[in-house]
C-alpha positions in Angstrom: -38.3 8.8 -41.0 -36.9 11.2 -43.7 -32.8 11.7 -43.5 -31.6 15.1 -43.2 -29.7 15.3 -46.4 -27.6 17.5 -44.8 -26.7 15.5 -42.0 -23.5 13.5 -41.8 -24.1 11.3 -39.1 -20.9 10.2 -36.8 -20.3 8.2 -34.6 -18.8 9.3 -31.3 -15.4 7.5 -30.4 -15.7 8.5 -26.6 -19.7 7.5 -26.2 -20.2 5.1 -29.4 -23.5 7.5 -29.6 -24.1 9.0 -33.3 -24.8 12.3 -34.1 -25.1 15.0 -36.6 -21.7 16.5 -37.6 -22.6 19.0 -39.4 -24.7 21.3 -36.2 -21.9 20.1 -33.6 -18.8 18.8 -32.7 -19.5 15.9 -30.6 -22.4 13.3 -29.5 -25.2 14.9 -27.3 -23.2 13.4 -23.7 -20.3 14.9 -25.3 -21.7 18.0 -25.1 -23.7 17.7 -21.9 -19.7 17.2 -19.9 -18.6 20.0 -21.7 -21.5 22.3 -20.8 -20.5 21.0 -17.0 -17.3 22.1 -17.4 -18.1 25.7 -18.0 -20.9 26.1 -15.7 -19.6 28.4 -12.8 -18.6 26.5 -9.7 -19.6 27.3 -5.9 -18.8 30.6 -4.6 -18.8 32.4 -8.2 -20.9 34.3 -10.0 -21.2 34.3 -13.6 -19.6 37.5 -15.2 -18.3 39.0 -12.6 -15.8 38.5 -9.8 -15.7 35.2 -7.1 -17.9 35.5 -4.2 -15.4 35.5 -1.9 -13.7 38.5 -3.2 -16.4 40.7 -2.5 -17.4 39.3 1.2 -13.5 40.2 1.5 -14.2 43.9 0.2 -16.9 44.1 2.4 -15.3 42.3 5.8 -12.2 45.0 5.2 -14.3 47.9 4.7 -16.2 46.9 7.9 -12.8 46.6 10.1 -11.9 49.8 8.4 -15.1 51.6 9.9 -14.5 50.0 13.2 -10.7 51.3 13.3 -12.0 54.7 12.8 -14.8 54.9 15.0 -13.2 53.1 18.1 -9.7 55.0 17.5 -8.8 56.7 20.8 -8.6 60.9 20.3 -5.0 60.9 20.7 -4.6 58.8 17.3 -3.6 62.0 15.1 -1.1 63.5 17.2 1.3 61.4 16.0 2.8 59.9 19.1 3.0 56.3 19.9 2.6 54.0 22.9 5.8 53.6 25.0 7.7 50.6 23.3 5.7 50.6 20.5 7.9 50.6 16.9 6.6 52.9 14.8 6.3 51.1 11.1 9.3 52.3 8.5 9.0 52.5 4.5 9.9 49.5 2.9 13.6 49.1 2.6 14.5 49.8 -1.0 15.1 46.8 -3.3 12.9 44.5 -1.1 10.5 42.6 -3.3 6.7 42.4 -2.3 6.3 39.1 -0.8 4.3 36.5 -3.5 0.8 36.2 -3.0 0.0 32.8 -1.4 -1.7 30.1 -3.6 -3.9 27.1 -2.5 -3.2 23.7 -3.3 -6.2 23.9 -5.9 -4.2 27.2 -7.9 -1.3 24.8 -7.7 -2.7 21.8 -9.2 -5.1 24.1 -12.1 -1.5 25.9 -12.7 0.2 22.7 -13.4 -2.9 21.6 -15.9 -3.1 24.8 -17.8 0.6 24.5 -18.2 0.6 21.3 -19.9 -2.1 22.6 -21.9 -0.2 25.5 -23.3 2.2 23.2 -24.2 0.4 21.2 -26.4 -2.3 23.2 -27.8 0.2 25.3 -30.0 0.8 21.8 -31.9 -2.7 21.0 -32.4 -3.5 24.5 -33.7 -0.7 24.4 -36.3 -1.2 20.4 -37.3 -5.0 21.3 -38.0 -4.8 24.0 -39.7 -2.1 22.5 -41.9 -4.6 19.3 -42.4 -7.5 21.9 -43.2 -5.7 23.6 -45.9 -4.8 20.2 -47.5 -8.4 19.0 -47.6 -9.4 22.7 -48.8 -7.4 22.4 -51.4 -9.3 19.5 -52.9 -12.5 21.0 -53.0 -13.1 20.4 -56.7 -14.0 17.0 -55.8 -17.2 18.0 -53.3 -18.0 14.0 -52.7 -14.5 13.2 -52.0 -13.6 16.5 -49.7 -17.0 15.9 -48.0 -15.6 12.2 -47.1 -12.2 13.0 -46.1 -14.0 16.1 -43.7 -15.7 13.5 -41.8 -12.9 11.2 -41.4 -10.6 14.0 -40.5 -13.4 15.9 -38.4 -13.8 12.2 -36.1 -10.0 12.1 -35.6 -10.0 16.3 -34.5 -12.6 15.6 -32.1 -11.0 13.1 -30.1 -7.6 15.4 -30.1 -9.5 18.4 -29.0 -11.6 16.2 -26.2 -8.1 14.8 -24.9 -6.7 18.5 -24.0 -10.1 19.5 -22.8 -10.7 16.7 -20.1 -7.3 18.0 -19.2 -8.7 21.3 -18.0 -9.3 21.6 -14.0 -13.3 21.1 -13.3 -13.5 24.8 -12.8 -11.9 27.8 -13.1 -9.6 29.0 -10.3 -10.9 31.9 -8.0 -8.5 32.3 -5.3 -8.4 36.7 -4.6 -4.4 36.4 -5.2 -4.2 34.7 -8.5 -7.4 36.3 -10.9 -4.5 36.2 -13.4 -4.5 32.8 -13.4 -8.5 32.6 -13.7 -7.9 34.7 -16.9 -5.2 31.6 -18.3 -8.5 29.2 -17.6 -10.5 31.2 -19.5 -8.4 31.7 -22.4 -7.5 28.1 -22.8 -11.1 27.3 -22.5 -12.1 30.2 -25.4 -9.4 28.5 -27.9 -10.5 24.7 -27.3 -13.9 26.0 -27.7 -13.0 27.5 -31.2 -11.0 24.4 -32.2 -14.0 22.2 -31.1 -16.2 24.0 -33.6 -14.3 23.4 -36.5 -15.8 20.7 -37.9 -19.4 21.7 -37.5 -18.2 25.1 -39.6 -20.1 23.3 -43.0 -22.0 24.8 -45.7 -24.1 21.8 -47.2 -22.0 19.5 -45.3 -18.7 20.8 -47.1 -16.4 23.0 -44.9 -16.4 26.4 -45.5 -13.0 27.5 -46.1 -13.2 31.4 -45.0 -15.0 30.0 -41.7 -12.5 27.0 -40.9 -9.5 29.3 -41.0 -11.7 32.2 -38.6 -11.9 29.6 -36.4 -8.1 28.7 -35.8 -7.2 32.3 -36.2 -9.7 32.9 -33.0 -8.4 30.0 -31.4 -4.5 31.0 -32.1 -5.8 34.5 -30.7 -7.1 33.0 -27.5 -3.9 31.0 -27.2 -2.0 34.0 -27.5 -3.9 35.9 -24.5 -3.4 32.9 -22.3 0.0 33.3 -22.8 0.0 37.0 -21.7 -2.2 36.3 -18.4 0.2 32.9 -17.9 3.2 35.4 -17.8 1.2 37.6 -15.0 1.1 34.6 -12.8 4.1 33.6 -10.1 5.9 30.2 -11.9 
C-alpha cells in the first residue's frame, strides 16, 4: 500500500500501537480513553446544568406551591403560634455556613489541585523546547526529526497529568465552581495534547504551536480563577 508522505508514523509508548503523528496526538486506544474521559457521566446533560440541579429546582418549587396553598388564613397577620420563636436577621459578622461537599468533590478537588500544580511547568518547559526546535527550521529534515522525537516525549508528559483527572467532572449543586476548575484543566491539556499534530507537511507550524500554548496558558489561567471560587 502507498505511504502517506506526509505521515510520520509513531509509535505509541503507552499502547506500543503506531500511528500517524501528524493528524493526532496519540495512538487510536489513546484517543478512544480520552474521548471516555469527556463523555458526560450519569445524571448530566451535555451543555447544560447536572440533572440533579434541576429535579432540585423543580422539588422546591413544588414545596413552595404546597406552602402556599395549604397555609392556614391567619398566615399574614403576622402573629405566631404560642411558643413559637419568630426567626431574627442574621447576627451581623456571622459568615454563611460552607456549602457541604461529598466525598467525590473532595477527592476531584484534591486531583485538580495537583494538577494546577504541575501543569504551569509543563506549559513553560514546552514552550521553551518549541522555540528551540523552531529556531532550527532552516534545516527542514533535521527539525522534522527532532519534532518527532520531542512530540513522543510531550505525549507521554501530557497523558501522565491527564490520567490524573477524576473520571468525570464534578456536579454536586454546591460546588459548580469546582465543575468549572474540571473543565478548564481539561480545555488546556486538550490544547497541549494537540501540539504536536499542529504540522504543515509534517514540520510544525510555528504561529500554530505557540496559539496552542497561549490557549492552553489561557485555560490554565481561568482554572485558577474558578479554583479560587471554591472553599480550600
Amino acid at each position: 500500500m502507498p505511504k502517506d508522505q506526509g505521515a510520520r508514523i509513531v509509535i505509541c509508548s503507552k499502547h506500543g500501537l503506531p500511528y500517524d503523528a501528524s493528524k493526532r496526538g496519540g495512538c487510536a486506544r489513546c484517543i478512544r480513553e480520552w474521548e471516555r474521559q469527556k463523555a458526560p457521566g450519569p445524571g448530566e446533560r451535555k451543555g447544560g446544568f447536572p440533572t440533579s440541579i434541576t429535579l432540585l429546582g423543580l422539588l422546591l418549587l413544588a414545596a413552595g406551591v404546597y406552602v402556599l396553598l395549604t397555609r392556614p388564613e391567619d398566615a399574614g397577620s403576622g402573629t405566631t403560634a404560642p411558643g413559637t420563636a419568630t426567626p431574627g436577621p442574621s447576627a451581623p459578622g456571622v459568615a454563611a455556613p460552607p456549602p457541604v461537599t461529598t466525598a467525590a468533590d473532595e477527592t476531584a478537588r484534591q486531583a485538580l489541585d495537583e494538577i494546577l500544580g504541575e501543569i504551569p511547568d509543563l506549559i513553560q518547559d514546552g514552550r521553551n523546547d518549541a522555540e528551540v526546535l523552531l529556531a532550527d527550521a532552516a534545516d527542514a529534515d533535521r527539525l522534522k526529526d527532532d519534532w518527532d522525537f520531542w512530540s513522543a516525549d510531550w505525549n507521554g508528559r501530557v497523558r501522565q497529568l491527564t490520567e490524573k483527572l477524576p473520571g468525570r467532572r464534578p456536579d454536586s449543586e454546591d460546588q459548580l465552581a469546582l465543575a468549572l476548575v474540571y473543565q478548564d484543566v481539561a480545555k488546556a491539556l486538550e490544547e497541549l495534547r494537540a501540539i504536536p499534530a499542529t504540522t504543515v507537511d509534517g514540520l510544525p507550524d510555528a504561529v500554530a504551536v505557540r496559539e496552542r500554548f497561549q490557549a492552553a496558558d489561557k485555560a490554565l489561567q481561568q482554572a485558577r480563577l474558578h479554583r479560587s471560587q471554591v472553599n480550600p
